[in-house]
mmCIF file of the N, C-alpha and C atoms, coordinates in Angstrom:
data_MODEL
# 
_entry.id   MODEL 
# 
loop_
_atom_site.group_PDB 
_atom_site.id 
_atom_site.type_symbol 
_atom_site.label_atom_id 
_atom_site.label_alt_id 
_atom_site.label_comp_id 
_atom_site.label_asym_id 
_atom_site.label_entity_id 
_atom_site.label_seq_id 
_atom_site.pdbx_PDB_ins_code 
_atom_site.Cartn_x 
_atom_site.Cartn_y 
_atom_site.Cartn_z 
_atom_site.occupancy 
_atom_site.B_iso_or_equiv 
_atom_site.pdbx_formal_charge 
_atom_site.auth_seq_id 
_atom_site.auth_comp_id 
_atom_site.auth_asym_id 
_atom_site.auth_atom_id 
_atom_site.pdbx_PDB_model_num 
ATOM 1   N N  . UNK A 1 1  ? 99.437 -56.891  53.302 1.00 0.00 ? 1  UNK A N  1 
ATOM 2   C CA . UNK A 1 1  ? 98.426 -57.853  53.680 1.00 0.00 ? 1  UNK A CA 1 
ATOM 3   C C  . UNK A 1 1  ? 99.020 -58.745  54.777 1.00 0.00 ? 1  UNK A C  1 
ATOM 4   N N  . UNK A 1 2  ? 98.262 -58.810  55.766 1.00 0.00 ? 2  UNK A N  1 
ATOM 5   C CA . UNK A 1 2  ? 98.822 -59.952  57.109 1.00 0.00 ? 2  UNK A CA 1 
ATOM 6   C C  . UNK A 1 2  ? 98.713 -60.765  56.389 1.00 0.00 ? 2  UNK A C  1 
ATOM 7   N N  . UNK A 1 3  ? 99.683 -62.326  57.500 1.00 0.00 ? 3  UNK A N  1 
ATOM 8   C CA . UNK A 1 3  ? 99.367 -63.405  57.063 1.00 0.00 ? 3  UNK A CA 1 
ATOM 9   C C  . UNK A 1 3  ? 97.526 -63.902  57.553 1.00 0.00 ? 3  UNK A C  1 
ATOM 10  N N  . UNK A 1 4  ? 97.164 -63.674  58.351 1.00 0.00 ? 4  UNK A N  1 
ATOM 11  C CA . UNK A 1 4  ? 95.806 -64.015  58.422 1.00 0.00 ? 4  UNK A CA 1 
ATOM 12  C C  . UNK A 1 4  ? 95.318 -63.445  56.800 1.00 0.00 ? 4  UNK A C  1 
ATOM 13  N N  . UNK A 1 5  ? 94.755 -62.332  56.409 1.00 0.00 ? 5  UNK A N  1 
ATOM 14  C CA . UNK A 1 5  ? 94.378 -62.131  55.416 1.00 0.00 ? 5  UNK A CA 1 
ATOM 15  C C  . UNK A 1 5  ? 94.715 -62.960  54.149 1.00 0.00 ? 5  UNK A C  1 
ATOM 16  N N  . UNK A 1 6  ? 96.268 -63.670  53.949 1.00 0.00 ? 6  UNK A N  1 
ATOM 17  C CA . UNK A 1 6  ? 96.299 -64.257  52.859 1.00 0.00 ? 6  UNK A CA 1 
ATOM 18  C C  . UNK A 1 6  ? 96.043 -65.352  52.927 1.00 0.00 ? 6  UNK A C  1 
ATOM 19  N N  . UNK A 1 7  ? 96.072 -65.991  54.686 1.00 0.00 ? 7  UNK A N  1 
ATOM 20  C CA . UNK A 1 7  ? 95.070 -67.213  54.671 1.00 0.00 ? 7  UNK A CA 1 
ATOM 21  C C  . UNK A 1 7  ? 93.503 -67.454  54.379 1.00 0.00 ? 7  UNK A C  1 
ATOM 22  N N  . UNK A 1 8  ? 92.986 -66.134  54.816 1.00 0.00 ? 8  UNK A N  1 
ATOM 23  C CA . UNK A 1 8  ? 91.521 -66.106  54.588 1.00 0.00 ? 8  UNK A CA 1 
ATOM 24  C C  . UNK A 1 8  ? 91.566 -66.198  53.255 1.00 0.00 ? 8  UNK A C  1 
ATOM 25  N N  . UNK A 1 9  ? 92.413 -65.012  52.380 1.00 0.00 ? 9  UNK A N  1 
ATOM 26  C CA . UNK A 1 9  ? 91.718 -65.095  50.832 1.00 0.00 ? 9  UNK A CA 1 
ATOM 27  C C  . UNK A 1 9  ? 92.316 -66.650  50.019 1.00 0.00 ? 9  UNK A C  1 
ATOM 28  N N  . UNK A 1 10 ? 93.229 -67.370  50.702 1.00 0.00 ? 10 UNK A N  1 
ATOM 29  C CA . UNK A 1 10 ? 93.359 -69.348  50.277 1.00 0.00 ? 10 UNK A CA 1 
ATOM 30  C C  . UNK A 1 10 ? 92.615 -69.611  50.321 1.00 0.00 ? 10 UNK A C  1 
ATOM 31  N N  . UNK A 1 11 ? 91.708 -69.596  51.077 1.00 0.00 ? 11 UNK A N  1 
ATOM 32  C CA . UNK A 1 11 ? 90.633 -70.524  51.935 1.00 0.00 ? 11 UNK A CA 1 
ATOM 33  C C  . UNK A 1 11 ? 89.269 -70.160  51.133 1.00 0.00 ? 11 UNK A C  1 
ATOM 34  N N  . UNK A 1 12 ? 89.567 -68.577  50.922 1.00 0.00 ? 12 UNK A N  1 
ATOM 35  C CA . UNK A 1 12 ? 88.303 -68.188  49.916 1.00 0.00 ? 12 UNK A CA 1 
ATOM 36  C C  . UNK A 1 12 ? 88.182 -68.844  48.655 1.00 0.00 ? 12 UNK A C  1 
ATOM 37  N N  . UNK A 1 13 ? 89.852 -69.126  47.675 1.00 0.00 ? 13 UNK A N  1 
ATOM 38  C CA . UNK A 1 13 ? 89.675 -69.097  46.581 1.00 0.00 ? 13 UNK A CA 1 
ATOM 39  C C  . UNK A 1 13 ? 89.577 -70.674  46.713 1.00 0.00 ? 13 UNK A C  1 
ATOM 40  N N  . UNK A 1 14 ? 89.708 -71.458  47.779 1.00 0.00 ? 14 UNK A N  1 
ATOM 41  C CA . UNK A 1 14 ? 89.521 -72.599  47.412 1.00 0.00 ? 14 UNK A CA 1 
ATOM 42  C C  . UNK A 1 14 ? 88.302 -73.560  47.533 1.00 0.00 ? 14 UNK A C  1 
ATOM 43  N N  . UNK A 1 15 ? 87.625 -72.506  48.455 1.00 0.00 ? 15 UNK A N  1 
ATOM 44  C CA . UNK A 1 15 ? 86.035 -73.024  48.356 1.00 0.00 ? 15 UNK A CA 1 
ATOM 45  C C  . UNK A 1 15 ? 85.112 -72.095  47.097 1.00 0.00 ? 15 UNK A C  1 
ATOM 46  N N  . UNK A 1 16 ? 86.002 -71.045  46.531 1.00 0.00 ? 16 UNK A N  1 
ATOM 47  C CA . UNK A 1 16 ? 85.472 -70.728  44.430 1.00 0.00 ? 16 UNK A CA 1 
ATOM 48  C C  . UNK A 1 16 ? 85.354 -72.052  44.040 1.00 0.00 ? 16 UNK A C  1 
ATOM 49  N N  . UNK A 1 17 ? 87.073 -72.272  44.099 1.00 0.00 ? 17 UNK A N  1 
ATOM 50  C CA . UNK A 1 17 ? 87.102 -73.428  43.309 1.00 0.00 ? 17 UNK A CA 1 
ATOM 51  C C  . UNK A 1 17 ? 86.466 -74.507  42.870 1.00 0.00 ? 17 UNK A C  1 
ATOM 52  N N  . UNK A 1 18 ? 86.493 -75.596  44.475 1.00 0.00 ? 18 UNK A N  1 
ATOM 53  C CA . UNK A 1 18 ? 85.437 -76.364  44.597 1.00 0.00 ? 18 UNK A CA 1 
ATOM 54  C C  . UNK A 1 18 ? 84.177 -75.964  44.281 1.00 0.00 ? 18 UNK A C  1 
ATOM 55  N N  . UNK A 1 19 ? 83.355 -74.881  44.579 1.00 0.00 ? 19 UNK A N  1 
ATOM 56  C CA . UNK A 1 19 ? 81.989 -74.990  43.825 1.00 0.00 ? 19 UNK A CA 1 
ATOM 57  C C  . UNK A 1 19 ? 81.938 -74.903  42.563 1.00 0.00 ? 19 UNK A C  1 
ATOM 58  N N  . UNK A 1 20 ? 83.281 -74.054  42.060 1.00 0.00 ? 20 UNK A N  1 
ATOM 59  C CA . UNK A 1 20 ? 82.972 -74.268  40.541 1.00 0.00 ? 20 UNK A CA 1 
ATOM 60  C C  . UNK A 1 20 ? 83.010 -75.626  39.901 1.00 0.00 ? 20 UNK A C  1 
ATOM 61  N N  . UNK A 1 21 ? 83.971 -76.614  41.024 1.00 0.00 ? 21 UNK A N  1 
ATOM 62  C CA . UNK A 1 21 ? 83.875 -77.932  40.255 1.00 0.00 ? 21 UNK A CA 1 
ATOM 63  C C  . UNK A 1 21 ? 83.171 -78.624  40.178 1.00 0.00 ? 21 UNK A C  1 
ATOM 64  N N  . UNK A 1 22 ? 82.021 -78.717  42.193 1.00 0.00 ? 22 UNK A N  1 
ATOM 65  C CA . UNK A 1 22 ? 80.763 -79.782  41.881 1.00 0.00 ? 22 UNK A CA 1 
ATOM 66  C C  . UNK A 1 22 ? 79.943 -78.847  41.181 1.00 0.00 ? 22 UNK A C  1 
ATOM 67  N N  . UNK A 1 23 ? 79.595 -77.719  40.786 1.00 0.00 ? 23 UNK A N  1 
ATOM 68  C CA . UNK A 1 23 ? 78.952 -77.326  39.421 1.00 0.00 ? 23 UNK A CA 1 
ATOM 69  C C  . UNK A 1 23 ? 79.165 -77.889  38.018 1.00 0.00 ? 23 UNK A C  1 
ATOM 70  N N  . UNK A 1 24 ? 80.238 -77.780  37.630 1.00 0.00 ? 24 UNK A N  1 
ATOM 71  C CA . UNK A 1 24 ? 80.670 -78.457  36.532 1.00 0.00 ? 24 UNK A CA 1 
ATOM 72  C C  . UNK A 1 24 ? 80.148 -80.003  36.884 1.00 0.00 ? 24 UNK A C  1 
ATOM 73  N N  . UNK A 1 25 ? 80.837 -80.714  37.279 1.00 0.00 ? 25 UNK A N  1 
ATOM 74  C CA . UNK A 1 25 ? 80.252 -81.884  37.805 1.00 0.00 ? 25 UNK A CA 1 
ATOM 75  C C  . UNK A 1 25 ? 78.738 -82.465  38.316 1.00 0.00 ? 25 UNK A C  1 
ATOM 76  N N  . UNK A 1 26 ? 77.979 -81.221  38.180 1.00 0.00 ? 26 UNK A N  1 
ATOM 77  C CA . UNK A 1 26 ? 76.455 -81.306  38.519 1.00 0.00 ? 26 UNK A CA 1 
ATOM 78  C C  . UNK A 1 26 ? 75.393 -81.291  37.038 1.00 0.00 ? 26 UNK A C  1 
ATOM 79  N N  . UNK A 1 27 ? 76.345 -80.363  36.225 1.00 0.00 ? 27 UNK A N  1 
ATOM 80  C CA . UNK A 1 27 ? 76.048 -79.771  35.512 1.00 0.00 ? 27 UNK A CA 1 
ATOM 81  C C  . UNK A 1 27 ? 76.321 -81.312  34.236 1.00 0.00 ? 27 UNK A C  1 
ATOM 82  N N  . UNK A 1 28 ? 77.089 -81.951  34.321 1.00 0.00 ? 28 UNK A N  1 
ATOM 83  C CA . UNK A 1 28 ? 77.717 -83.123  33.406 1.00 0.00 ? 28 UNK A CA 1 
ATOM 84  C C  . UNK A 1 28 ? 76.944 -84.257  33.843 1.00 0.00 ? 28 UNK A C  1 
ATOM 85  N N  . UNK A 1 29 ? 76.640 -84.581  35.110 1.00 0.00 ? 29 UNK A N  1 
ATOM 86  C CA . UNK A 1 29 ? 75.707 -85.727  35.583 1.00 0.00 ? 29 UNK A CA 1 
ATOM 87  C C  . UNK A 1 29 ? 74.283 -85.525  35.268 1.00 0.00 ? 29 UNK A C  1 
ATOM 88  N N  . UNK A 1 30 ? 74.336 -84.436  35.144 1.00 0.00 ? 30 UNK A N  1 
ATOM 89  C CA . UNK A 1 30 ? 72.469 -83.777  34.886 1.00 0.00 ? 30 UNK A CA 1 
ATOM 90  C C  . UNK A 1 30 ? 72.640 -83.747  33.159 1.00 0.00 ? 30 UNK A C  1 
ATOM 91  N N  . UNK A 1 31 ? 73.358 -83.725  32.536 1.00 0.00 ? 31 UNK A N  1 
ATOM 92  C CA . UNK A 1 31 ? 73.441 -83.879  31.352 1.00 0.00 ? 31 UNK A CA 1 
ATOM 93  C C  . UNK A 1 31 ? 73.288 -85.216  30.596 1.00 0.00 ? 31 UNK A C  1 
ATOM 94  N N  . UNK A 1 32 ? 74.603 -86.024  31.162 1.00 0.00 ? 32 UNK A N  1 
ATOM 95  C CA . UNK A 1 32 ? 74.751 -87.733  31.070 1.00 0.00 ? 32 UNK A CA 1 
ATOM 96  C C  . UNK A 1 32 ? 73.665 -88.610  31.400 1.00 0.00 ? 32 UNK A C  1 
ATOM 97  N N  . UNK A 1 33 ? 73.109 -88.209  32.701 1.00 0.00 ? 33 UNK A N  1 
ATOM 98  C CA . UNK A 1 33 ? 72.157 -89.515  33.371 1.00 0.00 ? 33 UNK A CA 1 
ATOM 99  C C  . UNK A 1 33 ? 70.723 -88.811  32.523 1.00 0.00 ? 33 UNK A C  1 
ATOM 100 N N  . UNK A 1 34 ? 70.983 -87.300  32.301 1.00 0.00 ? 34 UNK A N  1 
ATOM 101 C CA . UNK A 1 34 ? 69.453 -87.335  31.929 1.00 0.00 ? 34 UNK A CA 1 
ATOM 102 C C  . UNK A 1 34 ? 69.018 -87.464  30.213 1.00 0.00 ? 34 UNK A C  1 
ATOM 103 N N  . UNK A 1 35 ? 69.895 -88.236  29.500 1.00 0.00 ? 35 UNK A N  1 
ATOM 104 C CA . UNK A 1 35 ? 69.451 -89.168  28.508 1.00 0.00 ? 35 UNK A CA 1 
ATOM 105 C C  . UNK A 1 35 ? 69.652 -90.613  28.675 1.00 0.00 ? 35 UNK A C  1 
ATOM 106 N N  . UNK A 1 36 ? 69.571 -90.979  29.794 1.00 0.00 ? 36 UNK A N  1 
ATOM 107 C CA . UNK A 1 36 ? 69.693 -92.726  29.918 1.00 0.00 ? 36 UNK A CA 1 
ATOM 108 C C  . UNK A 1 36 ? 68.362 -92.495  30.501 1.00 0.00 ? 36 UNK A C  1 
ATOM 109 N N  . UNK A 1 37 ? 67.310 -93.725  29.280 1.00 0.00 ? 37 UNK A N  1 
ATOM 110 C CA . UNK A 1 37 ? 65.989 -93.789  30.116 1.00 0.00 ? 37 UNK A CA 1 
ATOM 111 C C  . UNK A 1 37 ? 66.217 -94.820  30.945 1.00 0.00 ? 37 UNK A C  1 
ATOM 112 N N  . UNK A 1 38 ? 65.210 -94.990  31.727 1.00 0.00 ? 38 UNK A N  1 
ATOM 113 C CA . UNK A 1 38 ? 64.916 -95.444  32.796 1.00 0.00 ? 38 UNK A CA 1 
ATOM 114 C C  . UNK A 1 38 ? 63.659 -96.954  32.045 1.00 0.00 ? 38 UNK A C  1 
ATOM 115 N N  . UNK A 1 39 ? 64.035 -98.216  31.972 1.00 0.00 ? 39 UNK A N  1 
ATOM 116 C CA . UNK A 1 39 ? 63.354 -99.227  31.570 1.00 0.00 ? 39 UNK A CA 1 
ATOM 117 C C  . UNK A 1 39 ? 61.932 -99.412  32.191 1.00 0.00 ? 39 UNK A C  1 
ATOM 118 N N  . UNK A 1 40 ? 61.142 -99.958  31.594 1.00 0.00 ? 40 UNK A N  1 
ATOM 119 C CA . UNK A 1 40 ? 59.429 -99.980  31.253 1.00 0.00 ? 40 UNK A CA 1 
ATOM 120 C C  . UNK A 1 40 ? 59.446 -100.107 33.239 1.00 0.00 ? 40 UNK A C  1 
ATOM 121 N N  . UNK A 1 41 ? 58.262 -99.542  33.777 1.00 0.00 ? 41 UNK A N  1 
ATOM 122 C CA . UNK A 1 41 ? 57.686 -99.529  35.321 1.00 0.00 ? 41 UNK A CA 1 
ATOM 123 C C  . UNK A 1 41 ? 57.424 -101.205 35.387 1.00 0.00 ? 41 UNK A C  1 
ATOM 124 N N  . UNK A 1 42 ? 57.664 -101.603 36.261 1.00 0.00 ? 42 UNK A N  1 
ATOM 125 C CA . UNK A 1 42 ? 57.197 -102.865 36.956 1.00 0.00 ? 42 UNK A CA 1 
ATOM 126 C C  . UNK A 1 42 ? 56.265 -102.970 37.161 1.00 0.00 ? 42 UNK A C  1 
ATOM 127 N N  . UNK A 1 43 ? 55.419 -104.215 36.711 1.00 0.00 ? 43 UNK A N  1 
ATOM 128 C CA . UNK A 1 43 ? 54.065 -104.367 36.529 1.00 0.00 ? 43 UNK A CA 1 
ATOM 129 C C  . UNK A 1 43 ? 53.501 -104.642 38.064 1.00 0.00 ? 43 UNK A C  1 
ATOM 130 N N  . UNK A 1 44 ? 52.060 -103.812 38.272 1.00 0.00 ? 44 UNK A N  1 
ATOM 131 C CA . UNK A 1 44 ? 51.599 -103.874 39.628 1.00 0.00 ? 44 UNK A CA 1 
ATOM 132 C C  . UNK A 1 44 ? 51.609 -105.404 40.080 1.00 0.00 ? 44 UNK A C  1 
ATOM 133 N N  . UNK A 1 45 ? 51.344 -105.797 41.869 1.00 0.00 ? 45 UNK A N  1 
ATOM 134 C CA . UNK A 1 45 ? 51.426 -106.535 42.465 1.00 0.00 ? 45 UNK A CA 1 
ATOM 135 C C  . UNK A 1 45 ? 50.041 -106.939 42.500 1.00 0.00 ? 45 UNK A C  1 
ATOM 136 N N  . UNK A 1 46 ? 49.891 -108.378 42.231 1.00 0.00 ? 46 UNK A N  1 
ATOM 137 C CA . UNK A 1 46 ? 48.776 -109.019 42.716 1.00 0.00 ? 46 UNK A CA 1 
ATOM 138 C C  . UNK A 1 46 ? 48.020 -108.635 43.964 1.00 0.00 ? 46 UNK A C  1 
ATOM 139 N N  . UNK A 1 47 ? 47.110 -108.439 44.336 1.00 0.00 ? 47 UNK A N  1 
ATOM 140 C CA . UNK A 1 47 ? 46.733 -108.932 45.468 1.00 0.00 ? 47 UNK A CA 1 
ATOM 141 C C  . UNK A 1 47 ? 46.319 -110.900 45.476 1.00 0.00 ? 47 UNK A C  1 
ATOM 142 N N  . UNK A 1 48 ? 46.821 -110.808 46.881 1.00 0.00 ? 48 UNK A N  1 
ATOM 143 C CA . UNK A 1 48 ? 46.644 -112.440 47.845 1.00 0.00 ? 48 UNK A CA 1 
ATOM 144 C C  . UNK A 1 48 ? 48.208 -112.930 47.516 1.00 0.00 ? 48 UNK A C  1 
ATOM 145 N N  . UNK A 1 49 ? 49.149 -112.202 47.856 1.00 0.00 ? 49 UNK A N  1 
ATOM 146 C CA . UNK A 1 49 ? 50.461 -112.695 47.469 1.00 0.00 ? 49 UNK A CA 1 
ATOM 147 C C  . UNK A 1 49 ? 50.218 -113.836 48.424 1.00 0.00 ? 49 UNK A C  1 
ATOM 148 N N  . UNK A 1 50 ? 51.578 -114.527 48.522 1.00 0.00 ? 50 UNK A N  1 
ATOM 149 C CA . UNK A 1 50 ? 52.139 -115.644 49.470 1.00 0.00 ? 50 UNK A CA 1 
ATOM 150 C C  . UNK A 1 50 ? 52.572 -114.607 50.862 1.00 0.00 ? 50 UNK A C  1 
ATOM 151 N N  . UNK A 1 51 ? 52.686 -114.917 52.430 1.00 0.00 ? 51 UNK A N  1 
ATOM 152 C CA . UNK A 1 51 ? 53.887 -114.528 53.235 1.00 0.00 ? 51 UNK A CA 1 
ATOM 153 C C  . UNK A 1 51 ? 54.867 -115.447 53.524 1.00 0.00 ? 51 UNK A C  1 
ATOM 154 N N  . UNK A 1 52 ? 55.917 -114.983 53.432 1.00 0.00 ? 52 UNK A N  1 
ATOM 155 C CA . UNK A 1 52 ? 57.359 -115.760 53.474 1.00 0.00 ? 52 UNK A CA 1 
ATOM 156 C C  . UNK A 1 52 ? 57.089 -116.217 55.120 1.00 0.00 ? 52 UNK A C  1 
ATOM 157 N N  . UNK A 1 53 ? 57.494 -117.441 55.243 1.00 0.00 ? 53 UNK A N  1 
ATOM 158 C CA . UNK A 1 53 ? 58.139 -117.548 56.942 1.00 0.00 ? 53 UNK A CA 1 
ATOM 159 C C  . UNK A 1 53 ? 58.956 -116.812 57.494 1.00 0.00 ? 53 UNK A C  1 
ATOM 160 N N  . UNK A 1 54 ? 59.259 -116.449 58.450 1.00 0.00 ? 54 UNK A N  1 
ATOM 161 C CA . UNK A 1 54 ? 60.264 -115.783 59.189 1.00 0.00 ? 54 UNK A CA 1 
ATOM 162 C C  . UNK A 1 54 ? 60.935 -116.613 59.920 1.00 0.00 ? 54 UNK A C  1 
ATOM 163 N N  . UNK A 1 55 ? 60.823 -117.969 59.913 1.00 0.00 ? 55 UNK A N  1 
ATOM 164 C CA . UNK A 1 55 ? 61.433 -118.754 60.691 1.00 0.00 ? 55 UNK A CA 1 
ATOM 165 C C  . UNK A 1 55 ? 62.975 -119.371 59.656 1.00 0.00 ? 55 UNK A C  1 
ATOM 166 N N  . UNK A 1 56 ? 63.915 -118.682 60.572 1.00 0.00 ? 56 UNK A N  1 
ATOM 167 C CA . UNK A 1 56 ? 65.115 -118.851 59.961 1.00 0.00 ? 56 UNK A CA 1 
ATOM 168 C C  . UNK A 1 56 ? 66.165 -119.913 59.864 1.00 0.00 ? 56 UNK A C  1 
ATOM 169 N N  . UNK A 1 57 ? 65.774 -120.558 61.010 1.00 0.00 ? 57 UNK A N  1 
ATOM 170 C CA . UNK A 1 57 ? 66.354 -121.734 61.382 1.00 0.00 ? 57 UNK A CA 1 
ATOM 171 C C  . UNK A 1 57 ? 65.953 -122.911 60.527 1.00 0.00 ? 57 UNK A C  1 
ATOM 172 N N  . UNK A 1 58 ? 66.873 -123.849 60.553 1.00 0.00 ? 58 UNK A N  1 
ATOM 173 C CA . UNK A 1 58 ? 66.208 -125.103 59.844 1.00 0.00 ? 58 UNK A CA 1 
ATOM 174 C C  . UNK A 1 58 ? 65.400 -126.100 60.941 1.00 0.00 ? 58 UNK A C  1 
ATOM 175 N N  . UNK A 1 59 ? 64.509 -126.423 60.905 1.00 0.00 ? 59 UNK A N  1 
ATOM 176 C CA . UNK A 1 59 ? 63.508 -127.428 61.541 1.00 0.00 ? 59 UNK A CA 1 
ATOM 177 C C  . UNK A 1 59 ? 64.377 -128.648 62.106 1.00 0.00 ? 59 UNK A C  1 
ATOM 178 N N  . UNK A 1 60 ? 65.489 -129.233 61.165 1.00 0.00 ? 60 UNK A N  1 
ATOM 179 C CA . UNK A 1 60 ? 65.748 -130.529 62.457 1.00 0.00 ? 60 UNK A CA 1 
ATOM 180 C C  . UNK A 1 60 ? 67.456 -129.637 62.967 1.00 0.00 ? 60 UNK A C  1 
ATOM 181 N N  . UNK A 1 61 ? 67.637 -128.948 63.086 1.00 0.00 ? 61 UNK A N  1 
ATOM 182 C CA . UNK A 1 61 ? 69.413 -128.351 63.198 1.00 0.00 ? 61 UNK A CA 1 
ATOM 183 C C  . UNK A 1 61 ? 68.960 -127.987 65.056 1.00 0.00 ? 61 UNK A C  1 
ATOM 184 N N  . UNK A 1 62 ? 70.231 -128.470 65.125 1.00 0.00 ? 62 UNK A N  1 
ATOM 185 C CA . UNK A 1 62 ? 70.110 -128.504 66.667 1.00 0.00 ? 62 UNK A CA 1 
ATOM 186 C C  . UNK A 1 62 ? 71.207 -127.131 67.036 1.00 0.00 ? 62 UNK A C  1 
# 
């Protein structure tokens, strides 16, 4: 086997690797997060809110 070839098959086994790990790791977050519920929806918005000013400055600041 050249050295090119045993670099290619490094390079192969180390991008196995890595997918086998963010799998595992996909596979554990999809497990974990998906029994934490998610707390009651936020109750809809009024209509006729307030609009905030956009004026950022203070009125007497020079």
């Amino acid at each position: 086997m050249t050295h090119a070839e045993e670099v290619i098959e490094r390079a192969m086994a180390a991008v196995a690797q890595a997918r086998r790990r963010r799998e595992r790791e996909q596979e554990w977050r999809r497990q974990t997060f998906g029994r934490i519920q998610v707390g009651m929806p936020l109750p809809p918005l009024k209509r006729g809110g307030v609009q905030l000013s956009l004026q950022l400055e203070r009125p007497n600041a020079r």
